[in-house]
C-alpha positions in Angstrom: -62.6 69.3 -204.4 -59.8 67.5 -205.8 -57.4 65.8 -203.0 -53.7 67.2 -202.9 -51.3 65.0 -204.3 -48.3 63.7 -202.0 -45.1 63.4 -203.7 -42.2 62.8 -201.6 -38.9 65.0 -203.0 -35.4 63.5 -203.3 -34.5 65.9 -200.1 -37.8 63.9 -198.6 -36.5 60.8 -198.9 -32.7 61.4 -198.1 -34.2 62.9 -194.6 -36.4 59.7 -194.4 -33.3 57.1 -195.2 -30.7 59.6 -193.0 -33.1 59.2 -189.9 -33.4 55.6 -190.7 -29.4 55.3 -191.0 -29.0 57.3 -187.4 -31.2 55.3 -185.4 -29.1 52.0 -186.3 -26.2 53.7 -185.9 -26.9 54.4 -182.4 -28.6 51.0 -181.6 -25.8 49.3 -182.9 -23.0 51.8 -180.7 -24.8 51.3 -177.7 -24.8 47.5 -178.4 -20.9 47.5 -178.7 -20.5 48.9 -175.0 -22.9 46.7 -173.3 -22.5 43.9 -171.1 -22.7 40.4 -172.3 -24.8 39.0 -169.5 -28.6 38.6 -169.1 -28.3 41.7 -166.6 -26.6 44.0 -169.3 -29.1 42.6 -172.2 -32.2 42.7 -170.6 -32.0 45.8 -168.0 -28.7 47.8 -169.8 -27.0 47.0 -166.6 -28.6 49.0 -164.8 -26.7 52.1 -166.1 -28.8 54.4 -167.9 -29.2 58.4 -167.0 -32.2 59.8 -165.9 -32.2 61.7 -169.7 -32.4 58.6 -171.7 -35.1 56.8 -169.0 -37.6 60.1 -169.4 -36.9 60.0 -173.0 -37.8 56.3 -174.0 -40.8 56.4 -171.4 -42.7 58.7 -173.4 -41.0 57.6 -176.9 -42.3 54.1 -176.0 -46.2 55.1 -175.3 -46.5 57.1 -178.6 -47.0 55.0 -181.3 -48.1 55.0 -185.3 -51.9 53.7 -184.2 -52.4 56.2 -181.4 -51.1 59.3 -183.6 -53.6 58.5 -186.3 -55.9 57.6 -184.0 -55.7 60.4 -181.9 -55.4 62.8 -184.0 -58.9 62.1 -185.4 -60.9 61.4 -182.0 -59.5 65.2 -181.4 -60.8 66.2 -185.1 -64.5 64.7 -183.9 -65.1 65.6 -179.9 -62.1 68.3 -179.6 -60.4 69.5 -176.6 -61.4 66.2 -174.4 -58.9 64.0 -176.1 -56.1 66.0 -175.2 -56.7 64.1 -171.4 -55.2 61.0 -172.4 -52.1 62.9 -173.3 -51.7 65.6 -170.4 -53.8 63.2 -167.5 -50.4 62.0 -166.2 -49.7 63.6 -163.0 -52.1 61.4 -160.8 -50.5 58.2 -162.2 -47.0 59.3 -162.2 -47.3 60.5 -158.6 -48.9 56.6 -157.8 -45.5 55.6 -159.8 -43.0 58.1 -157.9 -44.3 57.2 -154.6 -45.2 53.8 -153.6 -43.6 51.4 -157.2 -40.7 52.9 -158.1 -38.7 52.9 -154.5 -40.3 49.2 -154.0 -39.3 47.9 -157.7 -35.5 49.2 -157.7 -34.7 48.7 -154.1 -35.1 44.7 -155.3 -34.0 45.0 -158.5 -36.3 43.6 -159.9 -36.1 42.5 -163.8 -39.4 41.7 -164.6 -43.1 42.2 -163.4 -43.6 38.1 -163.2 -40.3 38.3 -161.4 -42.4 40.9 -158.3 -45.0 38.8 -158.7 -43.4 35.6 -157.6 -41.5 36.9 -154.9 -44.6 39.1 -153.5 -47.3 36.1 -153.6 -46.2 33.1 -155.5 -45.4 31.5 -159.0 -48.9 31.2 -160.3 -49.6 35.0 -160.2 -46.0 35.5 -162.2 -46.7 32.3 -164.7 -50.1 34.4 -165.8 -48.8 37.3 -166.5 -45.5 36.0 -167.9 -48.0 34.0 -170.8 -50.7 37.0 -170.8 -48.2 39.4 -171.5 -46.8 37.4 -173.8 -50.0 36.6 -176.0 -50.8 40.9 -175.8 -47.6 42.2 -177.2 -47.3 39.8 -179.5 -50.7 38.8 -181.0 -52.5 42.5 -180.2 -50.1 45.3 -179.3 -47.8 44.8 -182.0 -49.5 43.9 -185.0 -52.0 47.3 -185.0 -49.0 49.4 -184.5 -47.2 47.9 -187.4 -50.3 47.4 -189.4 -51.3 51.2 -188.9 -47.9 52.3 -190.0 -47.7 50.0 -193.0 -50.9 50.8 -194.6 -50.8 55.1 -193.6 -46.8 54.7 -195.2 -47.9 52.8 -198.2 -50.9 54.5 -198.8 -49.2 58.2 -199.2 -45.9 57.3 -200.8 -47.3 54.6 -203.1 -44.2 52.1 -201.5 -45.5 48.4 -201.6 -47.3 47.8 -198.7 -45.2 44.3 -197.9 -41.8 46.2 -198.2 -42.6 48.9 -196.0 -43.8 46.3 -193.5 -40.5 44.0 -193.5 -38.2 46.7 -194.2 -40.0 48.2 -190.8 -39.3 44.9 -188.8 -35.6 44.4 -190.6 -34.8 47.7 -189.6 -36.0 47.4 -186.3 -34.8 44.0 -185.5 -31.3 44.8 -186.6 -30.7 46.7 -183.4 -33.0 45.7 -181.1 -32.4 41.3 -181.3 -28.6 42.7 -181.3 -28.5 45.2 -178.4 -31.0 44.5 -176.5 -32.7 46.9 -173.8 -29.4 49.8 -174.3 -29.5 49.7 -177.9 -33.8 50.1 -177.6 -33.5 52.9 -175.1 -30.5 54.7 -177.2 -32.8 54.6 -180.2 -35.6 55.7 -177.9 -33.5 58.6 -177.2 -33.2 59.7 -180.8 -36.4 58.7 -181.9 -38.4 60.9 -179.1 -36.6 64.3 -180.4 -37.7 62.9 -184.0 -40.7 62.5 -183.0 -41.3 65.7 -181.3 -39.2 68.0 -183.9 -41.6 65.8 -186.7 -45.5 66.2 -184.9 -44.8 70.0 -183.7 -43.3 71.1 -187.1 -46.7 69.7 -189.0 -48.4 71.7 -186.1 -47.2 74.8 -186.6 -47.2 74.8 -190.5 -50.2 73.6 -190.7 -51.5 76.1 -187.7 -49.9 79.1 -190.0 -52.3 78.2 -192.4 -55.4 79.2 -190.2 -56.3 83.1 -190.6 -56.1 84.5 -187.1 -54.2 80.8 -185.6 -55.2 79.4 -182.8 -57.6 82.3 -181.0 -59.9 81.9 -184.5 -60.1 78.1 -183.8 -61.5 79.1 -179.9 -63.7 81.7 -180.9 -65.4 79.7 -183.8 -66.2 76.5 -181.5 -65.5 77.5 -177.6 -67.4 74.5 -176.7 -64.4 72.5 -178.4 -61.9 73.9 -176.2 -62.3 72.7 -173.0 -60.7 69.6 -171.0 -64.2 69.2 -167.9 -66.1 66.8 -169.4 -69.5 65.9 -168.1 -69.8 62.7 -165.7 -72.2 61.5 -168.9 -69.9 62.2 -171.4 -69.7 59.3 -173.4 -66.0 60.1 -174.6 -64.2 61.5 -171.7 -65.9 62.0 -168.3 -63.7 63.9 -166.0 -64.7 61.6 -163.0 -63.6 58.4 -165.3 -60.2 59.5 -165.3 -60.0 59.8 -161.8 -61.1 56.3 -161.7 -58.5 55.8 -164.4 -55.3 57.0 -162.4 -55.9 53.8 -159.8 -56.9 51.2 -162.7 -55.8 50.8 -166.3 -54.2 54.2 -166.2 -52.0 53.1 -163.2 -51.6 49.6 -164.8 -50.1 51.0 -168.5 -47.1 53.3 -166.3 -46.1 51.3 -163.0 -47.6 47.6 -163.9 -46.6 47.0 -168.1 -43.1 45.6 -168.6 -43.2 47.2 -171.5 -43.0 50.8 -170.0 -41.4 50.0 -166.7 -38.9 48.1 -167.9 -37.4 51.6 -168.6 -37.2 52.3 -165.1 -35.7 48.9 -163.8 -32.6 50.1 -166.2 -32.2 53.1 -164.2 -28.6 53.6 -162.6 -30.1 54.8 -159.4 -33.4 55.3 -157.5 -32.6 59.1 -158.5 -32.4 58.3 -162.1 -35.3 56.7 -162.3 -38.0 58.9 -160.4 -35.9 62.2 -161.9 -36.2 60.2 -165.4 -40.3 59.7 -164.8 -40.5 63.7 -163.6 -38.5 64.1 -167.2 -41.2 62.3 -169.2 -43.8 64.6 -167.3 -42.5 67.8 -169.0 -42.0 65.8 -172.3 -45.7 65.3 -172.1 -46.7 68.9 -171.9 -45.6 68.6 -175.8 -47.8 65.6 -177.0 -51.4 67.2 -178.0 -49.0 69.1 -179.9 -48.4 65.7 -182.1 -51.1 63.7 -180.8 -54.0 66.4 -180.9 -53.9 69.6 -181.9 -53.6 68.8 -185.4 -57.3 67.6 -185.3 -58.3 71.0 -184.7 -57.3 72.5 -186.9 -58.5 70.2 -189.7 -61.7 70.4 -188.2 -61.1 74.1 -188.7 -60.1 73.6 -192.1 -63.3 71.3 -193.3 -66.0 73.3 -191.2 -65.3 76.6 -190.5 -63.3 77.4 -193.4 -65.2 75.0 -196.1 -61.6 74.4 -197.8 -62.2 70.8 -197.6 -65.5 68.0 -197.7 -66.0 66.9 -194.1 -63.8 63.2 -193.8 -66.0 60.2 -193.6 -63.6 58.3 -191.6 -62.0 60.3 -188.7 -58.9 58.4 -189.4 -57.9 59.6 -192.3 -57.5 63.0 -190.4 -53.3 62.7 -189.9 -53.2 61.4 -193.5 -55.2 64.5 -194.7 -52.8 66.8 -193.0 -49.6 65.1 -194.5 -51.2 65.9 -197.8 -52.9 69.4 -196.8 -50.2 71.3 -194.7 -47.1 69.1 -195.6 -45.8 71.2 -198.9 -42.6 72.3 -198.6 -39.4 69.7 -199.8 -38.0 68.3 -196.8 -41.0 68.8 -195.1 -42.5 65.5 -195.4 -39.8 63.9 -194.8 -39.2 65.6 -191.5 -43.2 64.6 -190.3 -42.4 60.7 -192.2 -39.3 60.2 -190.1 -40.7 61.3 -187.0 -43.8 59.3 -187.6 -41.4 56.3 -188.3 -39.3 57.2 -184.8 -42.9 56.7 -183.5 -43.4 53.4 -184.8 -39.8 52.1 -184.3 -39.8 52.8 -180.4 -43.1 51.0 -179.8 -41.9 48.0 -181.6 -38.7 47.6 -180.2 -40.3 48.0 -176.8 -42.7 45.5 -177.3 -40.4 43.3 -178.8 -37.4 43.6 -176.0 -39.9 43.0 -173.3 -41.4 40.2 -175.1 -37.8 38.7 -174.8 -36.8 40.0 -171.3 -40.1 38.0 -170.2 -39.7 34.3 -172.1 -36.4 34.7 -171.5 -36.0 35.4 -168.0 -39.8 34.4 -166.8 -40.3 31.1 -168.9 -37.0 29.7 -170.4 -34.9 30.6 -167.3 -37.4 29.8 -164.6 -39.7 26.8 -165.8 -37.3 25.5 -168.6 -33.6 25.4 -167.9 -33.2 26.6 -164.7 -29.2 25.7 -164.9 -28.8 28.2 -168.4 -26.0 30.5 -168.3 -26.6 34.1 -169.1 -25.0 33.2 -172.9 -27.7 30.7 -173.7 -30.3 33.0 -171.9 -29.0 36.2 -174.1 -29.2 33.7 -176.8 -33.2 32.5 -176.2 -33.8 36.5 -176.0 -32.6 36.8 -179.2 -34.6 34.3 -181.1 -37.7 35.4 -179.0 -37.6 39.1 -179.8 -37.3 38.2 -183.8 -40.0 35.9 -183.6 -42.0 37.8 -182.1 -41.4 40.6 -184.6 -42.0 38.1 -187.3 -45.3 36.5 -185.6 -46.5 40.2 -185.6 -45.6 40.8 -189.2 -47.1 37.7 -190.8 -50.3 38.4 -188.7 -50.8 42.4 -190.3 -52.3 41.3 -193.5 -55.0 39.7 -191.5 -56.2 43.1 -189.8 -57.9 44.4 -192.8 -60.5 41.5 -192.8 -60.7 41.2 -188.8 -61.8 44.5 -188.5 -64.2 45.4 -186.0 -62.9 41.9 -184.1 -59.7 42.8 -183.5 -60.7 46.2 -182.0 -62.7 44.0 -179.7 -59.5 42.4 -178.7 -58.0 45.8 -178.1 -60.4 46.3 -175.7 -60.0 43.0 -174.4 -56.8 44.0 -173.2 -57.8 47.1 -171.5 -60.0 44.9 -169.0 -57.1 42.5 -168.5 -55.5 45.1 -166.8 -57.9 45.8 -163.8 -57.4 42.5 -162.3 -53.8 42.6 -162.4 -53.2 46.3 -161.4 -55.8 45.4 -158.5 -53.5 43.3 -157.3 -50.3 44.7 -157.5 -51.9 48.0 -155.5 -53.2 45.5 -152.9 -49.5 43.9 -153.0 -47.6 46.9 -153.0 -49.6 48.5 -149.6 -50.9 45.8 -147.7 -48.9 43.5 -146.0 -52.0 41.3 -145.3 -52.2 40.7 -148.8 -51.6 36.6 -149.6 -51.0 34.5 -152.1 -54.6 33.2 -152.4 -55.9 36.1 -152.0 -53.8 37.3 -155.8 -54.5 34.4 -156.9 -58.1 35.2 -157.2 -57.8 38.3 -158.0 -56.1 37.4 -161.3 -58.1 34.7 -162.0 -61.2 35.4 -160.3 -60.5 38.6 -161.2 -61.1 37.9 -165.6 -64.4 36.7 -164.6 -65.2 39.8 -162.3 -64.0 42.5 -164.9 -65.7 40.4 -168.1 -69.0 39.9 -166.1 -68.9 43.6 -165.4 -68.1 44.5 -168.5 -70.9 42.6 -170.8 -73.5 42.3 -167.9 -73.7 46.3 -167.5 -75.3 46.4 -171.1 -77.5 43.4 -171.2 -79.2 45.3 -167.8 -79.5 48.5 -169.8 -76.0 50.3 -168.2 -74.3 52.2 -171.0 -71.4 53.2 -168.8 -68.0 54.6 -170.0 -65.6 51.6 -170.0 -63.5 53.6 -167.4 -66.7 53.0 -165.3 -67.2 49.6 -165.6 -63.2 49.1 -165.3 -63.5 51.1 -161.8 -66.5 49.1 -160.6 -64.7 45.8 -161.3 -61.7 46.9 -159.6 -63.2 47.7 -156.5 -65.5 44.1 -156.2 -62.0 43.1 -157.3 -60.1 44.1 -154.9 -62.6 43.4 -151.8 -62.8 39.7 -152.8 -58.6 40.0 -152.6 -58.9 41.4 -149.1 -61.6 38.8 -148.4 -60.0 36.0 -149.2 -56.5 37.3 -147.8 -58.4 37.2 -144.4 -59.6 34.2 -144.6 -56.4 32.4 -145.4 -53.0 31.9 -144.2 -50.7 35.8 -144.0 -47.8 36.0 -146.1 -44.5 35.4 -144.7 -41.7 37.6 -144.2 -40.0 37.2 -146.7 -42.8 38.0 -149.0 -43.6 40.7 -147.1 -40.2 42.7 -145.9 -39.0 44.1 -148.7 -41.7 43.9 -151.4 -44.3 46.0 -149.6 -44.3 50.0 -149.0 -43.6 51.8 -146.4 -42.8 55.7 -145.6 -39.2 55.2 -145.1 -38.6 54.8 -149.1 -39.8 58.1 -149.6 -36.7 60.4 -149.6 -34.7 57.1 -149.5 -33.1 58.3 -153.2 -31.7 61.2 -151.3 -29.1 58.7 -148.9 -27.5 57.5 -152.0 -25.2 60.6 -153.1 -25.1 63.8 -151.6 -26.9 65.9 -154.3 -26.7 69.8 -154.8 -30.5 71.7 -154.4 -31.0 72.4 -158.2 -31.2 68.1 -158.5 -34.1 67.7 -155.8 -36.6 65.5 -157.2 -39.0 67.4 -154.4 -38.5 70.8 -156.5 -39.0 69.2 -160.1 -42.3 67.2 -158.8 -42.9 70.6 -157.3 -42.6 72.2 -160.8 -44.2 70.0 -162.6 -46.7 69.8 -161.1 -47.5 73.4 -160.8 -47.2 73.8 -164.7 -50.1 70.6 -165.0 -52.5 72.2 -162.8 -52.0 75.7 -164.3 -52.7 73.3 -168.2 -56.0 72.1 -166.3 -56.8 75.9 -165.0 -56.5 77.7 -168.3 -58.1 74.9 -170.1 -61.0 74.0 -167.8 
């Protein structure tokens, strides 16, 4: 069976080059009315509604690689991969409760910046030049790489012009505007997104004689969210052990995403922006997922199609399937591109906010003024969108290594996440005592991590992640013991307690319908009825 062709129309590309035109636009409008000072270049001021903080949070998690990839881990094991899309409640309630009220009643800039002020320098000097290395070297370059090759592949484009047109496009507004002019764009790109994934949906979903109840009632045993605690792709008891580890670490403990939040006008803003990006999330399978059913549908049930070799290739299939009309394609392409734009210019701005403020500021120049600071946060975010760039071509011949360092990453996060819980609730919690759980805590998570196979364990890696976390987190509260207690300065303000809960409410008198109590409520009613139906 021959594959469809994929022509993009002149309508196509005028949508394509339109979108690309309205996101600078509004990157480079936002810039104009921004502060010049580190504080307006690196956190917006600290102006930004509740609207445009809900909307970049989830715009900034949804990139190029995870659509593709997600897309076709749905079109192999189903319904399960729609939890690492709809799983946010847990997390976000971890987030609402006991970070956000701690992070913005300091306002605090940076992660490294917490760090410091909780323990000491050394725990915010790792992360400052781990973080650095992972958004530069590893997040950055599959998400360009992915977009690059799926873009140059379907439309034919050179594969080096779509790639530096991408980072030209992106660095115009982001090295200009800094974090307003990102979380503008972010804005924008998230209803491009959206209006982009859910259109493919739906055609494509139109396509499928009797919709979505023929897809349940020709594989049932696709449809459901419960997996098994064996499941080797999506044990339901993993993600519990998720929402306290790398699940917790990616929404309340990664500059990239929380840097959102420290930009918030008000505690309100900011916990009301987080509910925001809740309901957003109700939408994603609907990019992120659901397409894989149907294509599964497609190829097996309906034999219209040979069964793909590479479960990648799913999203690509679809464009080429489904995608028919003029203008179509270039409604999907432009979303997918508002995809890959916001996780750049994330990664890139808090690449920036973190040399500049973390490094350059701190260990440096200590005496720079918030010009030449702007001005090293400049040079750092285009660099690093150029590091990432020149490093793409590599990805085709690192293959199966550079997925290794992907998941690398992932158990870099359950040291650090172990110790900002530890930090964040327990006042007995020392600077020692983080210290090993950083360092100590690589060793821990690696040993873990390659020692559970050589002894036979094949455990889900949300397994071993939980196990290291908790042998983790008892040497912390060893070693805290054993050495000298924090002092109060490290302790008063950085630490928890239950009179921040509700502490949003003594800033402005605010009418009923703005309770964040009743949209929490709401939300999470509408996730556990999700969970219900789709048991």
């Amino acid at each position: 069976m021959s594959e469809p062709s994929f022509v993009l129309s002149r309508l196509d590309v005028s949508i394509i080059a339109a979108s690309l035109v309205l996101v600078v636009v509004v990157g480079l409008w936002a810039a104009q009315g921004q502060s010049k000072t580190a504080r307006g270049y690196f956190l917006a001021s600290g102006r930004l509604p509740w609207w445009i903080i809900g909307s970049a949070f989830v715009s900034t998690s949804v990139s190029s690689e995870q659509i593709v990839g997600t897309v076709g881990a749905a079109y192999q094991h189903g319904m399960a991969i729609a939890n690492w899309e709809w799983w946010s409640l847990p997390p976000y309630t971890l987030l609402l409760v006991f970070f956000i009220p701690v992070y913005l009643q300091n306002r605090i800039a940076t992660l490294p910046e917490y760090l410091t002020k909780r323990f000491g320098p050394l725990c915010g000097d790792i992360y400052s030049w781990v973080m650095l290395a992972a958004y530069t070297l590893v997040f950055m370059v599959p998400v360009l790489y992915g977009s690059t090759l799926v873009l140059s592949r379907l439309t034919g484009w050179s594969f080096p012009i779509v790639l530096w047109g991408t980072v030209a496009v992106v660095g115009l507004y982001t090295v200009k505007g800094g974090l307003a002019s990102v979380m503008w764009t972010d804005a924008v790109q998230c209803v491009m997104l959206l209006g982009g994934g859910i259109t493919l949906y739906f055609v494509a979903l139109a396509r499928i004689p009797g919709g979505w109840d023929a897809m349940v009632l020709a594989n049932p045993e696709r449809f459901h969210l419960y997996h098994p605690p064996d499941d080797p792709i999506a044990p339901f008891p993993a993600l519990i052990c998720g929402s306290f580890g790398v699940f917790l670490f990616y929404q309340a403990t990664n500059q990239v995403m929380i840097q959102r939040v420290f930009a918030a006008r008000s505690t309100w803003d900011g916990l009301m922006g987080i509910i925001f990006a809740g309901f957003i999330n109700f939408f994603r399978p609907l990019v992120t997922c659901f397409l894989g059913f149907i294509v599964y549908h497609w190829v097996h049930n309906l034999h219209l199609a040979e069964p793909l070799s590479n479960p990648d290739t799913t999203f690509p299939f679809a464009l080429r399937e489904f995608a028919s009309g003029s203008g179509l394609r270039g409604v999907i392409l432009a979303g997918f591109l508002a995809a890959v734009m916001s996780a750049v210019s994330a990664q890139a701005n808090s690449t920036a906010t973190i040399f500049a403020l973390d490094i350059y500021k701190r260990m440096i120049r200590k005496d720079a003024d918030d010009r030449a600071v702007v001005r090293v946060g400049r040079i750092a975010s285009m660099l690093a969108l150029s590091i990432a760039a020149f490093l793409c071509p590599a990805v085709a011949s690192l293959g199966g290594i550079f997925a290794y360092f992907q998941r690398g990453v992932t158990w870099l996060a359950t040291p650090f996440i172990s110790v900002f819980l530890l930090g964040i609730l327990w006042k007995r919690a020392n600077y020692a005592g983080a210290v090993f759980g950083i360092v100590g805590g690589l060793v821990i998570q690696f040993t873990v991590a390659l020692g559970a196979p050589l002894l036979g364990y094949k455990l889900h890696w949300l397994y071993t992640a939980c196990i290291a976390q908790v042998i983790i987190m008892a040497g912390v509260v060893a070693v805290s013991l054993a050495t000298v207690p924090p002092g109060n300065e490290q302790i008063e303000r950085f630490v928890w307690s239950p009179a921040l809960v509700g502490s949003h409410a003594l800033e402005i008198s605010r009418p009923w319908y703005q309770s964040v109590g009743l949209w929490f409520g709401l939300y999470a009613a509408i996730w556990f009825f999700i969970y219900w139906r789709f048991w």
